[in-house]
PLY file of the C-alpha trace (Angstrom):
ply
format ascii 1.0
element vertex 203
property float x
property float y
property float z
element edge 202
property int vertex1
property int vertex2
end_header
8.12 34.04 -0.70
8.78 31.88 2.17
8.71 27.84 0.86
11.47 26.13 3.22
8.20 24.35 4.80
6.01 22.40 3.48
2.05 23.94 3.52
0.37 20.41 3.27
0.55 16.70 2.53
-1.05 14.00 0.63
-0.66 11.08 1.86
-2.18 7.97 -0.19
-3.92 5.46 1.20
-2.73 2.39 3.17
-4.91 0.09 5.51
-5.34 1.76 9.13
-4.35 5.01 7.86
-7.05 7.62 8.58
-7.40 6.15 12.28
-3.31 6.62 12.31
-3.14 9.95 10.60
-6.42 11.61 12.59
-4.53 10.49 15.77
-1.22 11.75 15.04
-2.46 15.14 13.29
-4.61 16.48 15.66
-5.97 19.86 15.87
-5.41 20.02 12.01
-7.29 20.71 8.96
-7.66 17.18 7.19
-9.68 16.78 4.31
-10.14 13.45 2.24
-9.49 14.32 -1.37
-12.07 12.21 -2.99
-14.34 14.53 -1.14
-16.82 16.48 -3.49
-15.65 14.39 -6.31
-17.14 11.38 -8.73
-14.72 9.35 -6.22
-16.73 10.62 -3.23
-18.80 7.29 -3.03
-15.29 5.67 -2.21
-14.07 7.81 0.59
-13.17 5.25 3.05
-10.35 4.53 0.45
-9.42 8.51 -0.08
-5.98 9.82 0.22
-5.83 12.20 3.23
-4.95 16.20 2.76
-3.45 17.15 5.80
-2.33 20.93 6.94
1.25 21.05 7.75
2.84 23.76 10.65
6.25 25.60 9.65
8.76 23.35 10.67
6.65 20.72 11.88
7.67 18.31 14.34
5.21 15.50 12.78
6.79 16.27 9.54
9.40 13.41 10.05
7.18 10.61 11.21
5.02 11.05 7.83
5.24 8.03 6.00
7.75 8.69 2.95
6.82 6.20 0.38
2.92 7.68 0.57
3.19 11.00 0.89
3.83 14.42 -1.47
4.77 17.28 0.30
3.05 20.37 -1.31
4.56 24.20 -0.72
2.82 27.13 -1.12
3.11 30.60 -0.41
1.17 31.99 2.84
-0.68 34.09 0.80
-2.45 30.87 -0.96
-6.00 29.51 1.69
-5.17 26.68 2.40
-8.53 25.89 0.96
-7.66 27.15 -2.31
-5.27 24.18 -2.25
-7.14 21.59 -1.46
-9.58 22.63 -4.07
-6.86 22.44 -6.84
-5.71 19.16 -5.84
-9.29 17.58 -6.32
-9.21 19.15 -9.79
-6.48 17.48 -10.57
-8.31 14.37 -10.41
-10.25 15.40 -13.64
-8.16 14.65 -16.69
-8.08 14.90 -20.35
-5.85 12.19 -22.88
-5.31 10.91 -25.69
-7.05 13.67 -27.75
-10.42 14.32 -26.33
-10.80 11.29 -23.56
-11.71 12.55 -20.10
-10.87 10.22 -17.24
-9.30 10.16 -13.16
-5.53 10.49 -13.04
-4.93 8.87 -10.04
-1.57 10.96 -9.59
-1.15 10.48 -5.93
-0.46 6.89 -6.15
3.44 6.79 -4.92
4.79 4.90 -8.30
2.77 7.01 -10.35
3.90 10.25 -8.91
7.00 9.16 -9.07
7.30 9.12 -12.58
4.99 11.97 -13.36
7.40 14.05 -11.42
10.13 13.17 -12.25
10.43 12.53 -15.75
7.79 15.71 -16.81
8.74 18.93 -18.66
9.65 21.40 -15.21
7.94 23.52 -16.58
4.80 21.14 -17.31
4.66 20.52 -13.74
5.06 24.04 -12.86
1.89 24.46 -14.48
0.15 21.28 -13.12
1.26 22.54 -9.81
-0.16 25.64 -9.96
-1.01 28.43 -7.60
1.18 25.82 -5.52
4.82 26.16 -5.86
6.59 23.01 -5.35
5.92 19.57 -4.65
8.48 16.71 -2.70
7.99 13.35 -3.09
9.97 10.01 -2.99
11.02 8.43 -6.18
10.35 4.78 -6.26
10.72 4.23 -9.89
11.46 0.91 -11.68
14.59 1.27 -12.88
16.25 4.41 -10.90
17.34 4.26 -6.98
15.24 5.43 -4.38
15.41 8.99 -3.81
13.50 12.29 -1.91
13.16 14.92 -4.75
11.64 18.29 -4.56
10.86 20.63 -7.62
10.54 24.26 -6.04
9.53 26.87 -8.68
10.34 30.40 -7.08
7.36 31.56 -9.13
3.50 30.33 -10.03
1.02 31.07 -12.67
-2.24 31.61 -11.87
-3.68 28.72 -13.97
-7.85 28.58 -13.89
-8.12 25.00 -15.98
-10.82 23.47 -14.27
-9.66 20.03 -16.42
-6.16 19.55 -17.08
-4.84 18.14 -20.51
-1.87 15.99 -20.57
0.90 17.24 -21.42
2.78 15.44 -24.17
5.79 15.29 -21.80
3.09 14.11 -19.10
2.06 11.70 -21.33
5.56 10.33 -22.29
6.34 10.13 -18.33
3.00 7.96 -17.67
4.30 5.26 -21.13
7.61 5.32 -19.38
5.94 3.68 -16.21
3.51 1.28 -18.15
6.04 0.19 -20.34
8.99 -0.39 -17.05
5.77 -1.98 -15.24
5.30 -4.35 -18.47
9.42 -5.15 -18.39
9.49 -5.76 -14.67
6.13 -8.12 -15.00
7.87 -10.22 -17.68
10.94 -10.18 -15.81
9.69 -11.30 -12.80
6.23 -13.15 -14.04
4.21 -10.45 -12.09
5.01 -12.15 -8.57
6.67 -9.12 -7.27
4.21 -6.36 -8.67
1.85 -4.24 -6.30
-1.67 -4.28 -7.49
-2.53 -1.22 -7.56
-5.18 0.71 -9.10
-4.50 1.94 -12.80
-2.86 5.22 -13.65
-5.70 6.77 -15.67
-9.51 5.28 -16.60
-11.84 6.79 -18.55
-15.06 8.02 -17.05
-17.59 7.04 -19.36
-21.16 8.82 -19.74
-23.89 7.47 -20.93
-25.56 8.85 -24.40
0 1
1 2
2 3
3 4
4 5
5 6
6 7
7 8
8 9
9 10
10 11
11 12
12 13
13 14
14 15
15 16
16 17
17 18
18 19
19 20
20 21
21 22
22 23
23 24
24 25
25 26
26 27
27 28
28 29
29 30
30 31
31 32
32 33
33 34
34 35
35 36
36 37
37 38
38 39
39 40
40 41
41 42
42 43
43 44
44 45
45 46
46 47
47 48
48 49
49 50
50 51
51 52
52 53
53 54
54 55
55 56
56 57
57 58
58 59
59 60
60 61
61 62
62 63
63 64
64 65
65 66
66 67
67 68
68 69
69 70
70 71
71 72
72 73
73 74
74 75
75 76
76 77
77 78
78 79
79 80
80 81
81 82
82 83
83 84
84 85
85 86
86 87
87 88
88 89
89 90
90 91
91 92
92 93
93 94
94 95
95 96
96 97
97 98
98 99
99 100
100 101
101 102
102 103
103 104
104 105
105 106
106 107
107 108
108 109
109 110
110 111
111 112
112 113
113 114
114 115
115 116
116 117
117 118
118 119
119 120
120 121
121 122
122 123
123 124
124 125
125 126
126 127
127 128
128 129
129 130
130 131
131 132
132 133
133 134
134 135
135 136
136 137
137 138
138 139
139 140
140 141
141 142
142 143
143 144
144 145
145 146
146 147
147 148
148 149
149 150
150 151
151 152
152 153
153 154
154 155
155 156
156 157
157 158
158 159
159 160
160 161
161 162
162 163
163 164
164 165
165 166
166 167
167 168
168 169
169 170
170 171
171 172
172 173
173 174
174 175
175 176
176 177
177 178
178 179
179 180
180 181
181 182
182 183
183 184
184 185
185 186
186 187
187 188
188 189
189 190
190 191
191 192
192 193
193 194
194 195
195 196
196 197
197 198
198 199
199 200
200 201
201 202
C-alpha cells in the first residue's frame, strides 16, 4: 500500500476560493462536496474536493489552515472517495437525532481528529486510510498532524453515529469555544457556522 502522497484534498471554504483553486488546479478532478446533498442549494459556499498527483508540486501552495489531506490506496476510484466524504455529512447524535456534521470546518476538524478514539476515526475514515490536517485548537499549539492507518475496513454506513469518543471531542471544542468567549467577551471568535444542526422533517 503506497500512502506517502496524499490522493485528495478538502479544502473549506474562504471568499475567492473556487476562482483561486479552479485556476491553480487545472486539468483536475474537482468536485464541490455539497454536491448531490441537502446542502446542494448552497453550493456557491461548498468546500472544494480536489484530486491530488503523487508528489504534487501544488501540494505546498494549498492553503494549510483550510485544508485535510485525505490518503488512499490506488486501488480506491477516486470517485468512491468523494462519495464517502458527502456521506459523512449525514450524521446521527445524541441518541436518535439526525443532523449535518459540518466536519470540514478547520476548528472543528481539528478537534474531531485529534482528540477521537484512533480507532473511531479509522472507522470514520474508511475505505480511506489516513487523513492530515492542521490543528488549530483552543488551547494546544498549532500543529500539522496526520493519522495513517496501514489498514481500512470496508465500512458500508450510509449514516454515521457518533462515536461516544466523537462526541466527547466535539464538547471539548464547545466547551474551550464557551471559555475563550468569556475570556475574551467573544471579540476575538470566528463566526462560523455550528458544528452539528439537526435536520428537521416535517410530520
Amino acid at each position: 500500500m503506497n500512502l506517502k502522497s496524499p490522493r485528495l484534498a478538502l479544502i473549506s471554504y474562504y471568499p475567492n476560493m473556487h476562482q483561486e483553486i479552479y485556476q491553480k488546479f487545472q486539468e483536475r478532478n474537482i468536485n464541490y462536496l455539497y454536491q448531490q446533498t441537502v446542502l446542494e442549494g448552497i453550493a456557491d459556499k461548498s468546500p472544494l474536493i480536489v484530486e491530488l498527483f503523487p508528489q504534487d508540486p501544488f501540494l505546498s501552495s494549498l492553503p494549510q489552515e483550510n485544508t485535510l489531506l485525505f490518503y488512499t490506496s490506488n486501488d480506491v476510484e477516486f470517485d468512491g472517495i468523494v462519495t464517502h466524504l458527502r456521506k459523512r455529512l449525514s450524521v446521527i447524535f445524541q441518541g436518535d437525532l439526525k443532523g449535518i456534521f459540518h466536519y470540514y470546518l478547520p476548528e472543528v476538524s481539528s478537534y474531531f481528529f485529534s482528540h477521537s478514539d484512533l480507532n473511531d476515526t479509522k472507522k470514520w475514515l474508511s475505505p480511506i486510510s489516513g487523513v492530515g490536517f492542521f490543528r488549530q485548537t483552543i488551547t494546544e499549539s498549532p500543529k500539522w498532524i496526520e493519522h495513517i492507518f496501514e489498514d481500512s475496513e470496508i465500512n458500508d454506513v450510509d449514516i454515521w453515529r457518533l462515536t461516544e469518543s466523537q462526541s466527547e471531542a466535539l464538547t471539548l471544542h464547545v466547551m474551550d469555544k464557551m471559555v475563550s468567549t468569556e475570556k475574551h467577551n467573544s471579540n476575538n471568535i470566528p463566526n462560523q457556522n455550528a458544528t452539528l444542526h439537526e435536520v428537521k422533517h416535517d410530520a
